[in-house]
Backbone bond lengths (Angstrom), bond angles and torsions (degrees), N, CA, C in turn:
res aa  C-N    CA-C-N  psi(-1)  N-CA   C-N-CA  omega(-1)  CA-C   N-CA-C  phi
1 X - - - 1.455 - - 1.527 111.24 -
2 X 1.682 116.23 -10.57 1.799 104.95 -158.52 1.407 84.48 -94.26
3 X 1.455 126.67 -16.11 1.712 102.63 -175.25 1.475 95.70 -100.61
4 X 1.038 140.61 -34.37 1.792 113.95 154.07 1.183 124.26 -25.32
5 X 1.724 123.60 -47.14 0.928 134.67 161.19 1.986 113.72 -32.72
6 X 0.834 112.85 -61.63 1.634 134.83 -172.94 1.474 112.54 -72.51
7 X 1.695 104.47 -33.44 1.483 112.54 178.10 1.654 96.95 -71.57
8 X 1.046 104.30 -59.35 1.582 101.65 179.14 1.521 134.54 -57.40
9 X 1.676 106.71 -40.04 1.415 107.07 151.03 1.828 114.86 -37.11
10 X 0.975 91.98 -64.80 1.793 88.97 -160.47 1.425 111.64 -76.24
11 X 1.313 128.15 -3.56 1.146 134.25 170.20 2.015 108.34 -78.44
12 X 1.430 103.89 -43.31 2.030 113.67 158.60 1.075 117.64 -43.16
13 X 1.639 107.55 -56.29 1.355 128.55 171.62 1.592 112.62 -35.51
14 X 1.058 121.33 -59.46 1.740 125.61 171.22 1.883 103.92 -41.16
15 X 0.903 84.30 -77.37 1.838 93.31 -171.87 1.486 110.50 -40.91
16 X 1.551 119.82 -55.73 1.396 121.92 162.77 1.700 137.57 -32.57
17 X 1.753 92.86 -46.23 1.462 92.79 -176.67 1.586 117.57 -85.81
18 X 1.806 91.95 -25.35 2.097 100.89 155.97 1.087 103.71 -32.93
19 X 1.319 105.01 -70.08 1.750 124.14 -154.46 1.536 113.18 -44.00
20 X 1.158 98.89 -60.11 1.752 120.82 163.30 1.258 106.75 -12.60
21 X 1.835 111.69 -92.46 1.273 151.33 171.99 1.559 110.82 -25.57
22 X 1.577 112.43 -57.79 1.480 125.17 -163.28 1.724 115.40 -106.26
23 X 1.193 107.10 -31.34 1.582 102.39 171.64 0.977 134.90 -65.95
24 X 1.659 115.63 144.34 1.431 123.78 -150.62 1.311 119.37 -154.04
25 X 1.583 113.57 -14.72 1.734 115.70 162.88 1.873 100.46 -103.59
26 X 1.371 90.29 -160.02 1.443 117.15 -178.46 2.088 92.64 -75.19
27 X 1.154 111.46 -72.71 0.902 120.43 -166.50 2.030 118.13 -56.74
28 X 1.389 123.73 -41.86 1.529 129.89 162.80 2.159 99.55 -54.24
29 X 1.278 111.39 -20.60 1.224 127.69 -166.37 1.500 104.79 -74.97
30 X 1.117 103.30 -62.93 1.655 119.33 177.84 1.522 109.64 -71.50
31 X 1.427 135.26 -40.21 1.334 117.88 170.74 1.092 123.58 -61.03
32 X 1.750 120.30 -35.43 1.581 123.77 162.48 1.352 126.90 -40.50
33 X 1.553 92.74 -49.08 2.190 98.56 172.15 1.633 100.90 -81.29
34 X 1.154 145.73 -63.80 1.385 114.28 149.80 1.499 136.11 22.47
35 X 1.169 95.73 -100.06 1.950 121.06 168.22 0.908 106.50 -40.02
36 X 1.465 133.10 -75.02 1.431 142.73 159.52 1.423 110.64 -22.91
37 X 0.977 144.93 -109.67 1.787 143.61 161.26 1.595 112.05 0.05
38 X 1.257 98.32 -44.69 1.672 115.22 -174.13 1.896 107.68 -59.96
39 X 1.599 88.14 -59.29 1.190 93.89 168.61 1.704 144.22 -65.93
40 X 1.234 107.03 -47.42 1.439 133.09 146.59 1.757 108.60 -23.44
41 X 1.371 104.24 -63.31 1.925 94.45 -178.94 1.506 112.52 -95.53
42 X 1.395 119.65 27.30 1.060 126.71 146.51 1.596 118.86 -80.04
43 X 1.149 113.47 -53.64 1.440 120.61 158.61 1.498 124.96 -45.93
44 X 1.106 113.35 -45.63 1.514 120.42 171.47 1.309 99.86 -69.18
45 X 1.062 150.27 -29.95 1.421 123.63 -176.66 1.268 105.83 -106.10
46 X 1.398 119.82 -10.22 1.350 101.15 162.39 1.839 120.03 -96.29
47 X 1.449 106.51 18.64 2.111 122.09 165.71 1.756 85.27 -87.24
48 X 1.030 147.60 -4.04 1.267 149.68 -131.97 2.074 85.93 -109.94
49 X 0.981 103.25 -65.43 1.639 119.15 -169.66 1.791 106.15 -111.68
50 X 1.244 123.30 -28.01 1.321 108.71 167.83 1.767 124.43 -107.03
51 X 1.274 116.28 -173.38 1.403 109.79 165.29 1.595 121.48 -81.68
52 X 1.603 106.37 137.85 1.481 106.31 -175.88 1.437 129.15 -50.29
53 X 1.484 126.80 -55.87 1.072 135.11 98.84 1.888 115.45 55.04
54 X 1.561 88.81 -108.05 1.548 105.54 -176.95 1.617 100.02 -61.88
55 X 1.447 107.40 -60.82 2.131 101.89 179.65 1.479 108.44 -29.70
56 X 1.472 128.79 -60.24 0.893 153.96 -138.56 1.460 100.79 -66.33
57 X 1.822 112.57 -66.53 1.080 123.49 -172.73 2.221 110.38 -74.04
58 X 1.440 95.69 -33.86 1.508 91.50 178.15 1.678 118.72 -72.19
59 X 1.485 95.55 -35.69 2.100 95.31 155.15 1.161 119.44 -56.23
60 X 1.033 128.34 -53.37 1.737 121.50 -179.72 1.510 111.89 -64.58
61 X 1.468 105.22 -37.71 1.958 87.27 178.39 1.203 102.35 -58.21
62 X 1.735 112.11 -68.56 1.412 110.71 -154.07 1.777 122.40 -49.66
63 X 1.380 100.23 -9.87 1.372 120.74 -159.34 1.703 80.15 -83.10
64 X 1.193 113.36 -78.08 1.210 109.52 -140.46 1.659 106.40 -75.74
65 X 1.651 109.91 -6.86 1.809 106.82 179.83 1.770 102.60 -85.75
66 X 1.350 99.77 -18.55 1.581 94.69 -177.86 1.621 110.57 -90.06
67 X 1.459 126.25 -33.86 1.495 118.76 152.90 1.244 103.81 -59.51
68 X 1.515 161.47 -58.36 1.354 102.48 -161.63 1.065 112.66 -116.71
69 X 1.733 120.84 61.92 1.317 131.07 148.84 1.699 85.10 -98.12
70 X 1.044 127.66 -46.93 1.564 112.69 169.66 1.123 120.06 -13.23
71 X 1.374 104.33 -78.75 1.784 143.23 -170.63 1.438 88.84 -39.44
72 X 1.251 121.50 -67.00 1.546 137.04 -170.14 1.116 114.54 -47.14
73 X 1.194 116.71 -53.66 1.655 147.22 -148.06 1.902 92.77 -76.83
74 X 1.480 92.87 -74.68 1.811 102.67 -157.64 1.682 104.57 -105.14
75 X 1.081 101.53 -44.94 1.805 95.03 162.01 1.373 156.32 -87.37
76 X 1.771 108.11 18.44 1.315 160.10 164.28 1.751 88.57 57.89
77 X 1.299 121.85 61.52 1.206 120.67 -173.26 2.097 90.81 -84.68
78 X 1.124 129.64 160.42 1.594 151.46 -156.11 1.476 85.91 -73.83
79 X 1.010 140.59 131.18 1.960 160.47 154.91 1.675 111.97 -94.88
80 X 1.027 105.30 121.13 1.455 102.49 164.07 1.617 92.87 -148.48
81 X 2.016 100.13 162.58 1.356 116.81 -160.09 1.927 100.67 -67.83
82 X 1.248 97.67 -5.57 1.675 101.52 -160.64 1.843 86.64 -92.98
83 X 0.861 128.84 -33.56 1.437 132.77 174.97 1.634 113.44 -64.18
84 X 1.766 117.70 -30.65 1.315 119.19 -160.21 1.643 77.67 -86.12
85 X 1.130 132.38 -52.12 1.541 138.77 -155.68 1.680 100.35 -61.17
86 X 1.266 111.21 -34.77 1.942 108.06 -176.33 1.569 90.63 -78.50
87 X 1.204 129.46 -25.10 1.537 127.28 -174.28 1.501 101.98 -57.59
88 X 1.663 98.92 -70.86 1.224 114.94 -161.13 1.915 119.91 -62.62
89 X 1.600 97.83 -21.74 1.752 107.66 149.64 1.366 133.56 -79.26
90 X 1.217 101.67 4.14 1.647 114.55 166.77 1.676 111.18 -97.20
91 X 1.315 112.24 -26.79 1.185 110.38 -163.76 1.795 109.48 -99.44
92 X 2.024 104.25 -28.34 1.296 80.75 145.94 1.122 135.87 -105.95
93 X 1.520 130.97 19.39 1.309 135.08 158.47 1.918 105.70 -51.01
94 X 1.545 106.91 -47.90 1.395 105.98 -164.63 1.826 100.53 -76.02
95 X 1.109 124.69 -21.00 1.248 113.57 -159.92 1.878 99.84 -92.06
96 X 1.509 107.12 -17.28 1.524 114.77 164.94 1.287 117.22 -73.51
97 X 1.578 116.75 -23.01 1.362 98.45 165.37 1.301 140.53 -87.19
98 X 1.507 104.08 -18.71 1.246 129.48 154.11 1.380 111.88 -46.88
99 X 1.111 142.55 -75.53 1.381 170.94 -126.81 1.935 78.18 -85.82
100 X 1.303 118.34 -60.90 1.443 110.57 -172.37 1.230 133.62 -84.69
101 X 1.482 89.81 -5.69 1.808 111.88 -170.59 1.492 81.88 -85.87
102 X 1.752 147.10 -37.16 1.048 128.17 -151.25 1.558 98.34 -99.10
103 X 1.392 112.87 -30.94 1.841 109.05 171.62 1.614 126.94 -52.43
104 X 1.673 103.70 -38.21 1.339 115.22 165.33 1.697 129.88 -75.75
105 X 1.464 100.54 -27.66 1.791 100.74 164.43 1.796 119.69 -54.56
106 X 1.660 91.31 -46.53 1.262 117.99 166.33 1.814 128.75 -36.25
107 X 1.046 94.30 -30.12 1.577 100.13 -141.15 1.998 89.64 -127.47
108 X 1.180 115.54 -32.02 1.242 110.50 162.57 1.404 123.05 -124.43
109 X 1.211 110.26 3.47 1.400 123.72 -168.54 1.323 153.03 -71.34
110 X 1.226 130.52 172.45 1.666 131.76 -168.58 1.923 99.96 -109.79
């Protein structure tokens, strides 16, 4: 459940940094702090059962390879193959930490 936790953080994380970027009333205003908060105690409950540390660093990849396939995706931001390749080293950077974060729960763990 603690990396659901993290999946879901960084999945808020998308909507938030839109929000950031694109909001412009009261109301695009308040879903941003929302998301934000939303996201935030996703993380906290997943420092709850994993290391701070590993949450920390696997939220920010996933965060930031899935915004800018965003960027890419819906806001026709510029793609090049040299951009898919920093993606695709983010994604297995994050899936190595995973992969070690679960050998060490394992191996000394609660």
């Amino acid at each position: 459940m603690a990396w659901g936790y993290v999946a879901l953080a960084a999945l808020v994380e998308i909507f938030w940094v839109v929000g950031l970027r694109y909001s412009g009333t009261f109301l695009q205003w308040a879903g941003t702090t929302v998301a934000i908060i939303s996201s935030f105690y996703f993380i906290i409950k997943a420092c709850e059962k994993l290391p701070s540390g590993t949450v920390y660093a696997v939220f920010t990849g996933a965060g930031a390879a899935a915004i800018l396939i965003v960027d890419i995706l819906v806001f026709k931001a510029g793609f090049t193959w040299i951009t898919l390749s920093f993606i695709a080293l983010i994604v297995i950077g994050v899936v190595g930490i995973k992969m070690t974060t679960d050998e060490a729960d394992q191996q000394g763990g609660d």
